[in-house]
C-alpha positions in Angstrom: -23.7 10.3 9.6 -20.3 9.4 8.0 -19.5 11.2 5.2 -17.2 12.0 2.3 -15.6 15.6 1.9 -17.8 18.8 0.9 -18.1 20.8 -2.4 -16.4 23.3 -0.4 -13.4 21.2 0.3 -12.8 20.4 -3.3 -10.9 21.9 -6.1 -11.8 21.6 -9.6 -10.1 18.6 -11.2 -11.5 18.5 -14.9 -13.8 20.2 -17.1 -15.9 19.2 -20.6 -15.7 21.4 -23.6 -18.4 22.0 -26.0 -17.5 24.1 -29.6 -15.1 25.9 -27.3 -17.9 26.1 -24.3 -16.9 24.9 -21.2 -19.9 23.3 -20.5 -19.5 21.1 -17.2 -17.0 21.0 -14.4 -16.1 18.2 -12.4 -14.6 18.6 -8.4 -12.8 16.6 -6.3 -10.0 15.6 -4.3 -6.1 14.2 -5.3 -2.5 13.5 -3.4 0.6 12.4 -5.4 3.1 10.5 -3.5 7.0 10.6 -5.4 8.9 7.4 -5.8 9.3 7.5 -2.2 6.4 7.9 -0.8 6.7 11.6 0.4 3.8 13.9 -1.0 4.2 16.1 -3.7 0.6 17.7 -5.2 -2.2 17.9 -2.7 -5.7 18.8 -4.3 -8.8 19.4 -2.1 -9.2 17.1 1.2 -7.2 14.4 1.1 -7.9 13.3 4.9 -11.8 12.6 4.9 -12.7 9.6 4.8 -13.9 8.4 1.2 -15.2 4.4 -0.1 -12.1 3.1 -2.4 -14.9 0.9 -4.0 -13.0 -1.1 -6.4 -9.4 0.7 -6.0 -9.6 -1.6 -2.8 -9.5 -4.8 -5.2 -5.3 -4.9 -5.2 -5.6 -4.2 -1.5 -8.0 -7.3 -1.6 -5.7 -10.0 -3.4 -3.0 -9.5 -2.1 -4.8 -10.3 1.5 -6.1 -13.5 0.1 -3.0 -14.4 -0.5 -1.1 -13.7 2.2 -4.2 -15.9 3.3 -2.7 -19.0 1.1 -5.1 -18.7 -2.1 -3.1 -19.8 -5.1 -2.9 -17.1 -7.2 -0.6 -15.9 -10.1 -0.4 -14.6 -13.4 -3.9 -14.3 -15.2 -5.6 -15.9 -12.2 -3.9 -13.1 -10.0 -4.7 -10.3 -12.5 -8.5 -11.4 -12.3 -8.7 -11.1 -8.4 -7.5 -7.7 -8.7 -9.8 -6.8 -12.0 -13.4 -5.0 -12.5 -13.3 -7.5 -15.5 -15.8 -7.0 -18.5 -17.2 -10.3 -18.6 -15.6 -11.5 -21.8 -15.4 -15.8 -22.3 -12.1 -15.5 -21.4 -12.2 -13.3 -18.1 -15.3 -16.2 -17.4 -12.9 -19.0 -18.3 -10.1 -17.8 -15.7 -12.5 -16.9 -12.8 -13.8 -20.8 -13.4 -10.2 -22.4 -13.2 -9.6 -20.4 -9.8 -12.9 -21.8 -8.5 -12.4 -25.5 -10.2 -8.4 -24.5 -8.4 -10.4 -24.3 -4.6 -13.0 -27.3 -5.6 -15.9 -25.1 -6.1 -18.0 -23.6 -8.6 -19.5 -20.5 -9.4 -22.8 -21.5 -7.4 -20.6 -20.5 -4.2 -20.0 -17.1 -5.9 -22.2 -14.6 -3.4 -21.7 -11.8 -5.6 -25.4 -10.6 -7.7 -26.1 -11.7 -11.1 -25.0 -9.2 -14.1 -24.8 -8.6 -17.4 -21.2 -8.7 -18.7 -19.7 -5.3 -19.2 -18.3 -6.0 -23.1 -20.9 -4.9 -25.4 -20.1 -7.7 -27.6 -20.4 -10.8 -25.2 -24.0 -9.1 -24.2 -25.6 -9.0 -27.5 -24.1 -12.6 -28.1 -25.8 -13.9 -24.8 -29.4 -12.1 -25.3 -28.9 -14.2 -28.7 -28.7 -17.1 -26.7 -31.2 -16.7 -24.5 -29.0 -16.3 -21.4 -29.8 -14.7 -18.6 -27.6 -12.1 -15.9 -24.6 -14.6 -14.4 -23.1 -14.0 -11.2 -19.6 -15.6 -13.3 -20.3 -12.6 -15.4 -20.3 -9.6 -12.9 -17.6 -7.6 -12.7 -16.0 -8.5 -9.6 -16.5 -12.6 -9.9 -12.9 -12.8 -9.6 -12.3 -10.7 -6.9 -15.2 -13.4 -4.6 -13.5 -16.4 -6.3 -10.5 -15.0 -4.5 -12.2 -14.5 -1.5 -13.5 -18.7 -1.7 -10.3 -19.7 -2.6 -8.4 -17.8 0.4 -11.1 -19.5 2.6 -10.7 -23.1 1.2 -6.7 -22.5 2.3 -6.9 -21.2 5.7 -9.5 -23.8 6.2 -12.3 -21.5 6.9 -16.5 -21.8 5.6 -17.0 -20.7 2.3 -20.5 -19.7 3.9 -21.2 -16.6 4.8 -17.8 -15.2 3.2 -19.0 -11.6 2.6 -20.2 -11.1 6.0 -17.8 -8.7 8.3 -17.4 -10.7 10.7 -16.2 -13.6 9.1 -12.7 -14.6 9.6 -11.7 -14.2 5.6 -13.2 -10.6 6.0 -11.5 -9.9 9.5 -8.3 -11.3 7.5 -8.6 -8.3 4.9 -9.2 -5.9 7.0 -6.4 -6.3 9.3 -4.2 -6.8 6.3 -5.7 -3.0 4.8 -5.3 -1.1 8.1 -1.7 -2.7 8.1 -1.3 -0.7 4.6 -3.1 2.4 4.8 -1.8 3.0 8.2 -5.0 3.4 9.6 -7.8 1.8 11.9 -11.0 1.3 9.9 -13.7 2.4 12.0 -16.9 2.2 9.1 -17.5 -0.7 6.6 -19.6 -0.4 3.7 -21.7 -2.6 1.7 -19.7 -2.6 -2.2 -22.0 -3.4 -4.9 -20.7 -6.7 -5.4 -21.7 -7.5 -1.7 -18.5 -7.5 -0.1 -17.5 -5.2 2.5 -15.4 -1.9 1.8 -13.9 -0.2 4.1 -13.4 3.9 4.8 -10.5 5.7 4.7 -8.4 8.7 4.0 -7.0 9.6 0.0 -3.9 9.6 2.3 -4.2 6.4 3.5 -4.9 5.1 0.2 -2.5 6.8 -1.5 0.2 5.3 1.1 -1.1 1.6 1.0 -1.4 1.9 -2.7 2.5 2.9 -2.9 3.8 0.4 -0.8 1.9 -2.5 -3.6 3.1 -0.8 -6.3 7.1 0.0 -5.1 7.6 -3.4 -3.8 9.8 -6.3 -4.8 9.6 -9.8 -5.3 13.0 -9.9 -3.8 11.9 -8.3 -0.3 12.9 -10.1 3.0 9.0 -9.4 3.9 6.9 -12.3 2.8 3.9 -9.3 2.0 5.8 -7.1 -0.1 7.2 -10.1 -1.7 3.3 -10.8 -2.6 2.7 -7.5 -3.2 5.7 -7.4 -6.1 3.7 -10.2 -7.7 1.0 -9.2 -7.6 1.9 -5.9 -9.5 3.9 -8.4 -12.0 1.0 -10.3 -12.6 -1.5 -7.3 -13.6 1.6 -5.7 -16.1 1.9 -8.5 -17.7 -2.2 -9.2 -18.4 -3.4 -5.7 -18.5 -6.1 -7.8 -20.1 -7.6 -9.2 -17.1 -8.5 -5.6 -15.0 -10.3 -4.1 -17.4 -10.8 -5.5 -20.9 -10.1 -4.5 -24.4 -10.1 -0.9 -25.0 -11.0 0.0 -21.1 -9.6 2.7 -19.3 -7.3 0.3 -17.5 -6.1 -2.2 -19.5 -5.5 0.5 -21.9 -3.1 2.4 -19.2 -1.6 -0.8 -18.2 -0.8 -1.4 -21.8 0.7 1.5 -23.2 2.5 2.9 -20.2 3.1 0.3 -17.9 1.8 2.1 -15.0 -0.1 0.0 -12.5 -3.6 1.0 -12.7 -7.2 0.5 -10.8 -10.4 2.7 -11.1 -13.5 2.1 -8.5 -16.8 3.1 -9.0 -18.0 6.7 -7.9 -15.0 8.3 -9.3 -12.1 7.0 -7.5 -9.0 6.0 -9.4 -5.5 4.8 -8.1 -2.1 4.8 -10.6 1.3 3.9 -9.8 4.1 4.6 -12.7 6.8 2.8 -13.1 9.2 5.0 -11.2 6.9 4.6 -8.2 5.2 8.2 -8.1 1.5 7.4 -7.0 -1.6 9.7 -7.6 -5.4 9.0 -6.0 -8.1 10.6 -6.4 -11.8 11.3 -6.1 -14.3 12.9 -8.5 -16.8 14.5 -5.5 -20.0 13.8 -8.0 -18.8 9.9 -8.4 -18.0 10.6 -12.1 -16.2 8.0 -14.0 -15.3 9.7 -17.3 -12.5 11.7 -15.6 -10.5 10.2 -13.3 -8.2 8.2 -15.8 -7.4 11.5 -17.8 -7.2 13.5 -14.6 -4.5 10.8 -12.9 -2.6 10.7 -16.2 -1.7 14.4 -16.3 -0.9 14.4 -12.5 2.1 11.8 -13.5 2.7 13.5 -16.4 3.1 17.2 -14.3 5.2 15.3 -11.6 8.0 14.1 -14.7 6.6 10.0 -13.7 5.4 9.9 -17.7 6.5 12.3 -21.1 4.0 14.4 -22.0 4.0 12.4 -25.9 3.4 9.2 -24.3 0.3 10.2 -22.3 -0.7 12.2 -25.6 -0.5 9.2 -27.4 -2.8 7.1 -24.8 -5.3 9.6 -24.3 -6.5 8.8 -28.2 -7.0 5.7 -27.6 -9.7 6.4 -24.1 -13.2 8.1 -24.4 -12.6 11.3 -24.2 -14.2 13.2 -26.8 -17.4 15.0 -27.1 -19.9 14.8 -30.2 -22.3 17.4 -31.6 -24.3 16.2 -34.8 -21.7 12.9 -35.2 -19.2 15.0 -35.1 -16.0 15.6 -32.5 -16.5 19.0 -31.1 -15.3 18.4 -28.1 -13.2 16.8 -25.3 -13.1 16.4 -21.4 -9.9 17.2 -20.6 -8.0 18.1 -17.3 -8.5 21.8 -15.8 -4.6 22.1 -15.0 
């Protein structure tokens, strides 16, 4: 069976302190990439194969438009994002559907309950019920079925490998990552996902994040939009106060978590860091990421300081802070 790398071929990336009490440890795997692509810090296995989950999503866009969906700005940023649901995340996945001629009843992706705490309670109010507009990855499929309405290909069946939408992406990834994909998983959303190396992803990941809408090639000319688009509406990856957006905000570095523990960054100057929390932990990986920039001279150590009061980082005893989860290097 396909796997993931071993306990054994991990290194400890992060730990959780209690009143002084280091009280959990979590593992994994990392590779930072300098401005020009050449590695720098390798932790654990960075060749096994791991699932990007939703660290694919930039990966994603920028095939669907390379596939002739019309995408900028905030729609752009939304077909990169793990959104939280919000009315107005909602209201720019619609105008990319209402964009293609379609509405969210072609969206293939499961019903959800939107991420932000807020826009929850104000549904259950109502009365509403899970959306599939709602879910966290509705922009990434209204991408998908506005690619397809361009190229002229059914909207039917657009999660399905084998279509050509999905054949589309994955010749586009395996163009980035360097790489022939040889499993494809199911995401959570529905939509495929594809295996591959921290080193593969770290490369592909690079080559968004470093390009220029200036290039003589047509993809990294797309590419330097699409990193544009998500700088300039940190809003629509994330939402307020998430990891992400938060990230985005303050440091300008482009930035994309998955689930299971997987996290991408690219800082302004172009150094890249991936990684992998082996136990799929989420609570990590933005801290962990931050300091590998920071150690690699990509951010000032004040600037990350700052940020990292403004993410989820600290541990409570009795209503109290007595803690924090913070990196183990």
């Amino acid at each position: 069976m396909p796997q993931t790398f071993t306990a054994a071929d991990a290194v400890e990336l992060a730990v959780v302190e209690r009143s002084g009490f280091v009280e959990s440890r979590h593992i994994g795997s990392a590779l930072v990439l300098d401005p020009d692509g050449i590695e720098g810090q390798r932790l654990g296995d960075v060749e096994a194969p791991i699932l990007p989950r939703s660290s694919l999503k930039p990966l994603q866009a920028l095939a669907c438009l390379t596939a002739g969906a019309a995408l900028d700005g905030e729609r752009l940023g939304l077909a990169t994002a793990s959104h939280s649901g919000t009315d107005r995340h909602v209201a720019v996945v619609r105008d990319i559907l209402d964009s293609a001629g379609l509405d969210e009843r072609a969206l293939a992706c499961p019903p959800a309950w939107p991420g932000d705490t807020a826009t929850r309670d104000a549904m259950v109010r109502e009365g509403a019920e899970p959306q599939r507009i709602r879910m966290n990855c509705s922009g990434k499929h209204a991408a998908m079925l506005a690619a397809c309405v361009a190229s002229g290909w059914s909207t039917d069946g657009y999660l399905d490998p084998a279509h050509p939408l999905q054949l589309h992406i994955r010749e586009v990834v395996e163009r980035l990552i360097g790489q022939k994909v040889s499993v494809i998983a199911v995401d959570g959303c529905g939509a495929p996902v594809p295996a591959m190396s921290l080193t593969g992803l770290a490369k592909a990941v690079h080559r968004i994040g470093t390009s220029s809408e200036r290039s003589p090639f047509a993809l990294h000319r797309s590419a330097g939009t699409l990193v544009r688009a998500v700088r300039e509406n940190p809003w629509t990856i994330d939402g307020p106060g998430r990891d992400d957006t938060v990230v985005i905000e303050r440091l300008g570095v482009f930035a994309k978590g998955g689930a299971e523990g997987v996290q991408i960054m690219v800082a302004p100057n172009g150094t890249t860091v991936v990684l992998k929390t082996l136990d799929g932990s989420m609570r990590a990986r933005t801290v962990v990421a931050l300091r590998l920039l920071e150690l690699s001279g990509a951010l000032s150590a004040a600037d990350v300081a700052a940020t990292l009061q403004e993410l989820t980082l600290t541990i409570t005893g009795g209503g109290k802070d007595v803690g924090a989860i913070r990196p183990a290097f």
